[in-house]
N, C-alpha and C positions, 0 to 999 in steps of 0.2 A: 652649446650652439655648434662647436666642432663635430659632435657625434652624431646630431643631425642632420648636419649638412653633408658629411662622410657617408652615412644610411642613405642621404637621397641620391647621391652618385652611384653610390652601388648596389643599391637596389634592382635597378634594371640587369647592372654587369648577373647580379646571383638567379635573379627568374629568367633571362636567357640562358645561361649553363644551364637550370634547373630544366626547361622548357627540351635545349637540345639536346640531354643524357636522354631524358624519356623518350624521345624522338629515336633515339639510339638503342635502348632496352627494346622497345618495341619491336622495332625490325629485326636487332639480332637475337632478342631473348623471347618472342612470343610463340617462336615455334617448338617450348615447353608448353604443352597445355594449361595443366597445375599452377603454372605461373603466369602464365597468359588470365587466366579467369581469374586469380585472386590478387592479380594485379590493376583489375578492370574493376571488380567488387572493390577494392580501396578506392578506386579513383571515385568510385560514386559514394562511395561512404562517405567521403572527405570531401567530396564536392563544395560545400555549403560550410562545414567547418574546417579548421586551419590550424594542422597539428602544433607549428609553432607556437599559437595563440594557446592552444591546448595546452602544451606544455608550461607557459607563464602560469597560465591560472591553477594548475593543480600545485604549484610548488608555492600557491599563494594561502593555500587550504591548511587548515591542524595538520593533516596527516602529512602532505607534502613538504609540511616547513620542517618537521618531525623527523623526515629520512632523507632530505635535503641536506639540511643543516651545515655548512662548513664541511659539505663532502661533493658535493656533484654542482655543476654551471647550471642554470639554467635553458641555454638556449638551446634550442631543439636541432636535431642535424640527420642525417642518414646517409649510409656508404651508399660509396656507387653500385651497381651490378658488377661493373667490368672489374671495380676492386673484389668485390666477394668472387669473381671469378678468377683472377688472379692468386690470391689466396690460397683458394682452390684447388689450383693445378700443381703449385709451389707446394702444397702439401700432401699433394695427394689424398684430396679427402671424397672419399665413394660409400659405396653404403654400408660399408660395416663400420662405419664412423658414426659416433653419435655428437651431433653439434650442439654448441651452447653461444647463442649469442645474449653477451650481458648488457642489458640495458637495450632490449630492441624497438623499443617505440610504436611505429606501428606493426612491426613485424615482416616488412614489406622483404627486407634479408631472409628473413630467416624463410617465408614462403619463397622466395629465390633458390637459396640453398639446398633448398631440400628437391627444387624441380633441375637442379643442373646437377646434382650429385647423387641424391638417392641416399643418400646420411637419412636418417633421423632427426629432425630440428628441434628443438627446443628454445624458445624466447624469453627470455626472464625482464618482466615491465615490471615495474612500480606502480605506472600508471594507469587505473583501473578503467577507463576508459580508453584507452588503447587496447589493455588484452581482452575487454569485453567484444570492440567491436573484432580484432584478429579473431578470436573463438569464434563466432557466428558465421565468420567467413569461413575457416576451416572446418567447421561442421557440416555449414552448407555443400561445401566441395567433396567430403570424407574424405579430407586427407588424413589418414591414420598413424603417419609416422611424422606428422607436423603439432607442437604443444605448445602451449602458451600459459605461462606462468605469472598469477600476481602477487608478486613477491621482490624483497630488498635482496641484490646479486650479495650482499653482505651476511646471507642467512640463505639464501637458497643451497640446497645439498648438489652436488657440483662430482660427486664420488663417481658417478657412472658416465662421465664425459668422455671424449677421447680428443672432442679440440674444443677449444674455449677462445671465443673472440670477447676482445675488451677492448674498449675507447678509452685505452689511459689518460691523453691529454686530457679530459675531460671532468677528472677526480684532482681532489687539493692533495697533498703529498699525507697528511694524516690516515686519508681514506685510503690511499695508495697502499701503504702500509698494515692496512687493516688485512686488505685483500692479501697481500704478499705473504701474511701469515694465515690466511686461509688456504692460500693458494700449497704450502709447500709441505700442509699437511694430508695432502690430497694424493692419492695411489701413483706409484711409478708411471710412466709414459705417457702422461695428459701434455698433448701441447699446447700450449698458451700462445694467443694472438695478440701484441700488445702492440695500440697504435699509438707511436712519436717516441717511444724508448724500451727499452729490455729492464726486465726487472730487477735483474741484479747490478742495474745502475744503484740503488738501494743501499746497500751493503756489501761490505767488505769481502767477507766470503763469499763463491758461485754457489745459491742456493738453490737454480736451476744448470742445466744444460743450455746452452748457447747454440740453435741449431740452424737460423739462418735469419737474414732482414732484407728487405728491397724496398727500392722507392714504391709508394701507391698515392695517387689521385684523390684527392675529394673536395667536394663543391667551393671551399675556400680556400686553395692550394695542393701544393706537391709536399708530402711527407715520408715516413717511411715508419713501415710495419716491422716490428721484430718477433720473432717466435721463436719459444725455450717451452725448454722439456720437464717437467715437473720427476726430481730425483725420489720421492717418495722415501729419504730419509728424514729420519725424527730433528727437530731441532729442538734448541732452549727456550724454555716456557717465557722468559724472557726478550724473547727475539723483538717484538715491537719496541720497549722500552731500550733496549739496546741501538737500534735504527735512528729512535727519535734523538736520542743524546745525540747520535755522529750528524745528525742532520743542525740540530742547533749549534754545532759548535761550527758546522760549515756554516753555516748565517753569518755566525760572528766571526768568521777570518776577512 
């Protein structure tokens, strides 16, 4: 009863924010064209369906429950513009950058990114409906340096990146971990965008570079972004099982 009645109060507060950002992208972000037209193509795609609804139901499917599993939340969410633009500026990311947004949903960042930067975008969904509908829209526009990927960020090839956004909060600590040993076997100078903590909160050794964090915005509060620098030394093949022991024995202090 509490959590419904908590959803009816804030219901209205989250589609007003939601209502006023778009209100806000529009004015200061449609004088990207690229992003202007596949920002307006979403909104009619979506019109009639409701990616949040979207997202329950594919995680309700074999394949969903499958890549789900005791690794990613459910509920559906998306950065602001002004944080992907922030990001942006703090990194200095232009076109000889190739982006990786993991877990991009509808893609709506990642056609963002690619019209304020001039990077290369790349979106890695799970959800096959999601990068079905992104693809038809960036075919339709021939955005050529814009990709959408259906694929688990836990398998997709990550080697040719130059920055990599991830929604950490949003992985259990097991998952977390999978990534972090994908993550540090990956070529010198990838920087990693991790929202609500840095990844060498993790473990004891710095198995990234530590290269900056700021608060960033989004739809259910104020939090803050950290970004590390991927050292592209070898570790022990062991690194996860190592992780997971110091993590159970912090449970039990």
């Amino acid at each position: 009863m509490f959590r419904v009645l908590s959803a009816f109060f804030h219901f209205p507060y989250f589609t007003l924010m939601d209502i006023m950002h778009r209100i806000h992208d529009a004015a200061c972000y449609y004088k990207y064209k690229s992003f202007r037209q596949a920002d307006l193509a979403l909104t009619k795609s979506y019109l009639l369906r409701n990616p949040y609804a979207m997202c329950r139901k594919f995680f309700t499917t074999a394949k969903g429950k499958e890549s789900g599993a005791n690794r990613v939340q459910v509920i559906y969410g998306e950065t602001f513009c002004m944080t992907f633009e922030l990001i942006a500026h703090r990194l200095n990311i232009g076109p000889h950058d190739i982006f990786y947004d993991l877990g991009c949903g509808r893609g709506r960042g990642v056609f963002f990114m690619n019209a304020l930067t001039g990077a290369k975008t790349i979106g890695v969904e799970i959800n096959p409906d999601f990068v079905k509908k992104a693809t038809a829209i960036q075919e339709k526009l021939a955005l050529d340096n814009v990709t959408f990927k259906e694929e688990s960020i836990f398998d997709s090839d990550l080697s040719y990146s130059t920055v990599l956004y991830f929604y950490g909060i949003a992985f259990n600590d097991k998952a977390i971990l999978t990534l972090i040993e994908k993550f540090v076997q990956l070529p010198a100078g990838i920087r990693i965008v991790c929202v609500g903590f840095s990844l060498n909160d993790y473990y004891e050794e710095e198995l990234f570079e530590d290269i900056d964090d700021f608060p960033v915005f989004y739809l259910w509060g104020k939090t803050r972004v950290y970004v590390c620098q991927t050292k592209g030394d070898p570790v022990d093949e062991d690194l996860s099982a190592q992780i997971v022991s110091q993590l159970e024995q912090n449970s039990q202090e």
